[in-house]
C-alpha positions as CSV (number, residue, x, y, z in Angstrom):
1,X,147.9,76.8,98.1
2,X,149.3,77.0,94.8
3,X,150.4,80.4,93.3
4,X,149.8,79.3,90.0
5,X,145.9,78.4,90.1
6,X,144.5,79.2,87.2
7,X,147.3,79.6,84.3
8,X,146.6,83.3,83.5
9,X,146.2,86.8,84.8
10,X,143.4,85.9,87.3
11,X,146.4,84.6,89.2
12,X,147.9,87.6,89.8
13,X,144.3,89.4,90.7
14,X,143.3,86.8,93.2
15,X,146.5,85.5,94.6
16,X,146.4,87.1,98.0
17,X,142.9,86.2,98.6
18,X,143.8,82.4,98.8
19,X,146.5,83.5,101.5
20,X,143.3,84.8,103.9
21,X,141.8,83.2,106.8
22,X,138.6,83.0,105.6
23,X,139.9,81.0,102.8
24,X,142.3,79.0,104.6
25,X,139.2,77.7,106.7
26,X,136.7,77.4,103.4
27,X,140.2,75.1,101.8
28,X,139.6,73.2,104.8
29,X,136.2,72.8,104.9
30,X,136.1,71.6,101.5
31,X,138.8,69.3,102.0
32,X,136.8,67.4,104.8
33,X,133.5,67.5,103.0
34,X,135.5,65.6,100.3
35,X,136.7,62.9,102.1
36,X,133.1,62.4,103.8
37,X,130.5,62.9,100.8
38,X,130.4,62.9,97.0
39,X,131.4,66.8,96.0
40,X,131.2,68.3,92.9
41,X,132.7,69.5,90.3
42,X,135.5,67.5,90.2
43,X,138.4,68.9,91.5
44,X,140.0,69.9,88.8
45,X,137.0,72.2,87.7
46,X,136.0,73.9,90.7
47,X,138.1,77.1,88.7
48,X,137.4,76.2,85.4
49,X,135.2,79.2,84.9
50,X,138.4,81.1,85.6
51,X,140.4,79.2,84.0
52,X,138.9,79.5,80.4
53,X,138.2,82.8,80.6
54,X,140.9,84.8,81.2
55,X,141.0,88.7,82.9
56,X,142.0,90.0,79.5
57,X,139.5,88.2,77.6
58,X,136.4,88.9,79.7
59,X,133.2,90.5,78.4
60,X,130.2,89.2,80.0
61,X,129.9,87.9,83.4
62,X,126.8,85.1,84.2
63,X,125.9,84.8,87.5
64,X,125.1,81.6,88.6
65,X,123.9,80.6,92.1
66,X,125.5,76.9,92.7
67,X,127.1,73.9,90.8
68,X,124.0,71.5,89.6
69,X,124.3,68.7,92.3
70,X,123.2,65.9,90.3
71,X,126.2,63.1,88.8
72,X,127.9,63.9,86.1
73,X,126.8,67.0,85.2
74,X,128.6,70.4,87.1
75,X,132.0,71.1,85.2
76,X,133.0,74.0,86.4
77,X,130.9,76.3,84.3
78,X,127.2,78.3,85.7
79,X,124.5,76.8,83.8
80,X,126.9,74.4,81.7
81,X,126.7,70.9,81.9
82,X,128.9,67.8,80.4
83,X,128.6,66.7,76.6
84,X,125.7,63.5,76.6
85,X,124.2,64.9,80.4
86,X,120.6,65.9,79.8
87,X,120.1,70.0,79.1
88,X,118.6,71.0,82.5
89,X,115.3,72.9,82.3
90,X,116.8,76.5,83.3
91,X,119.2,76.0,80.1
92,X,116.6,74.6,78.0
93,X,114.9,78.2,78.9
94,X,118.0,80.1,78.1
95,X,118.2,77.8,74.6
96,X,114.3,79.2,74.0
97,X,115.1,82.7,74.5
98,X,118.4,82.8,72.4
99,X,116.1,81.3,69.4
100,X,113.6,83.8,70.0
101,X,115.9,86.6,70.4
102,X,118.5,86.2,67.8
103,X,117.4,83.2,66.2
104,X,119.9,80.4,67.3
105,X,119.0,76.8,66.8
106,X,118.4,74.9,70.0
107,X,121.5,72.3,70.3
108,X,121.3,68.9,71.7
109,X,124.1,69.6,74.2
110,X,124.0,72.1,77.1
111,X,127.9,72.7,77.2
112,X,128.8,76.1,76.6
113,X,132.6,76.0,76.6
114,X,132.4,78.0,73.8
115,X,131.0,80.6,75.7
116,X,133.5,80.7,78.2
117,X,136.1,80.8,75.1
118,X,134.9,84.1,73.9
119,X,135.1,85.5,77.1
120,X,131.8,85.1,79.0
121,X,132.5,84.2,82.8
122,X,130.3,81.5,83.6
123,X,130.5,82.4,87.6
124,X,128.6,80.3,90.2
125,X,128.7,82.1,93.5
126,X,129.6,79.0,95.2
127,X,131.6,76.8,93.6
128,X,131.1,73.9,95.1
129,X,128.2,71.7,96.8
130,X,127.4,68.1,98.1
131,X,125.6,65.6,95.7
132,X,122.0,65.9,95.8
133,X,122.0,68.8,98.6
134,X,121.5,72.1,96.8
135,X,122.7,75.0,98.7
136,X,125.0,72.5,100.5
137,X,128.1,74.8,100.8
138,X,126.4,78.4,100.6
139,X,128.0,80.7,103.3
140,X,131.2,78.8,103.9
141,X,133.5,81.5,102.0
142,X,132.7,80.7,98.2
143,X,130.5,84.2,98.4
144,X,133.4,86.4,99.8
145,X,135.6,84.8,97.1
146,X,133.5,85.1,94.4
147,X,132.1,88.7,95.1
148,X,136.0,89.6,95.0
149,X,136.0,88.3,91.5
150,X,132.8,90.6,91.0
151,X,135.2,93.6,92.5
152,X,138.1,93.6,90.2
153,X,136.2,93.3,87.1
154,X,133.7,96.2,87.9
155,X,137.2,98.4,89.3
156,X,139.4,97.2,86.5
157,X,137.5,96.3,83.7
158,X,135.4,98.7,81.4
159,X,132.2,98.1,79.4
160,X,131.8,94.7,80.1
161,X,127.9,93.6,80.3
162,X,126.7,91.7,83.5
163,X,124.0,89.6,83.4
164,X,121.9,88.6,86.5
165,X,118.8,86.2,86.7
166,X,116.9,85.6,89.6
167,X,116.9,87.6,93.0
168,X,119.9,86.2,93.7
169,X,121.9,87.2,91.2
170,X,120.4,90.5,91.5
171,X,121.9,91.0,94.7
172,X,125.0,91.5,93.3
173,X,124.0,94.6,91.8
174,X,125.5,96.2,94.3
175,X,129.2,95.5,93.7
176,X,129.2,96.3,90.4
177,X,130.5,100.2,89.0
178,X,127.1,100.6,86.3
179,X,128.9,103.8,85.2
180,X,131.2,101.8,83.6
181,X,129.6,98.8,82.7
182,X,126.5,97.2,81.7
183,X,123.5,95.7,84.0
184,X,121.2,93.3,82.7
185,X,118.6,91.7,84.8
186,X,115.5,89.4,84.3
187,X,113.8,87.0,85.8
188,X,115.5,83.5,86.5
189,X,115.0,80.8,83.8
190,X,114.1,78.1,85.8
191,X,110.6,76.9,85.1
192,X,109.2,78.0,88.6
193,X,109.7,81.4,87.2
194,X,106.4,80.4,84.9
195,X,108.1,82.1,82.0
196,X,109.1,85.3,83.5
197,X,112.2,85.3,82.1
198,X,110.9,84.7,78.2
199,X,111.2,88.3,76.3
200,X,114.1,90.0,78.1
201,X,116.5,90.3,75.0
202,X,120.0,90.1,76.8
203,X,121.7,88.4,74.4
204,X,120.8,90.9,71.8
205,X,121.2,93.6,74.3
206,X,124.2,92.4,75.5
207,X,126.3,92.4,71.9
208,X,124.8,96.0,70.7
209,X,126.6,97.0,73.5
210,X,129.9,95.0,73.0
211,X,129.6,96.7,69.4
212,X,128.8,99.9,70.7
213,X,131.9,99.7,72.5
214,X,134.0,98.5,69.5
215,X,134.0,95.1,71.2
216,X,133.8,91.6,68.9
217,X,130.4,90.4,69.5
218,X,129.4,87.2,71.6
219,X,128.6,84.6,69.0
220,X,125.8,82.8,71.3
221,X,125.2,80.1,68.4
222,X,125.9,76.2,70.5
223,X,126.5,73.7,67.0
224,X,124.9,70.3,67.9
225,X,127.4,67.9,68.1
226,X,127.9,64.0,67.7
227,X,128.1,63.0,71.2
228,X,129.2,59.7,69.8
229,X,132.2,61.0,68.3
């Protein structure tokens, strides 16, 4: 395993969790699952997430479930897709409730780099699944990995704001310190929750808290693009 995976401090925080057995048979796992079946993200983005936003930078943390397991669209990021790939419905949710809530315009991209850029960790709790198989590689190691993640913000981080959709997401209430940071939680976007998750204000929420806190805001505005460019 590399010791420089993710060209920042998250290298230092996560460094010895590569070196486990649990990881060195989840490494393996994956490895074999790539030679045998189409896998995604890419390789290169299974840690993008962590990658763009950096230790020092991070604010909010989204909690995302799995990668979306159709072509072309996981990158790396939860709920993000590639510029040109269709918005999927749960985005297309979140796009509706950031209009209604603080009045952005709904882009005609679902990438949300700039998210990341700002500091919002865009965390899947598995990071990595089979083409067309959803829930493909739950329970091989991704969860132990990425609740650690969850641990060292909520120990050595303050005031940051996490945000959890869906039951599944809210199960990692748990690991979280809410003495020191923020807990937001709502229905999942997708469309089976029949609009459950219309109303609940987090983005809104989540930067009068970042200014209560004398943190910069999240600016949650996505520009449309030319994806002909």
């Amino acid at each position: 395993m590399k010791s420089s995976m993710f060209n920042n401090s998250w290298d230092d925080k996560l460094n010895e969790e590569f070196k486990k057995p649990y990881f060195q048979i989840l490494n393996s796992f994956i490895k074999k699952e790539r030679n045998e079946f189409n896998i995604y993200p890419k390789e290169d983005n299974v840690y993008r997430a962590l990658q763009l936003t950096s230790f020092e930078n991070l604010k909010v943390v989204l909690i995302g479930q799995d990668p979306y397991h159709g072509a072309h669209q996981a990158h790396g990021l939860s709920f993000s897709v590639y510029y040109g790939i269709k918005t999927p419905p749960s985005l297309k949710n979140i796009f509706k409730e950031l209009h209604s809530d603080i009045g952005c315009s709904i882009p005609n991209h679902g990438n949300l780099t700039s998210w990341a850029a700002q500091g919002v960790l865009l965390l899947n709790a598995t990071l990595t699944v089979r083409a067309n198989e959803p829930g493909s590689h739950q329970n091989k190691g991704w969860e132990t990995f990425t609740d650690k993640i969850i641990n060292v913000i909520s120990e050595e981080k303050q005031n940051c704001v996490f945000l959890l959709w869906g039951n599944y997401a809210k199960n990692k209430h748990n690991l979280i310190n809410t003495q020191k940071h923020l807990v937001l939680e709502a229905a999942h976007p997708s469309p089976l929750a029949r609009g459950a998750f219309f109303g609940c204000k987090h983005f809104s929420k989540t930067n009068e808290y970042l200014k209560s806190h004398h943190l910069n805001p999240i600016d949650w505005n996505l520009s449309s693009t030319d994806l002909f460019e």
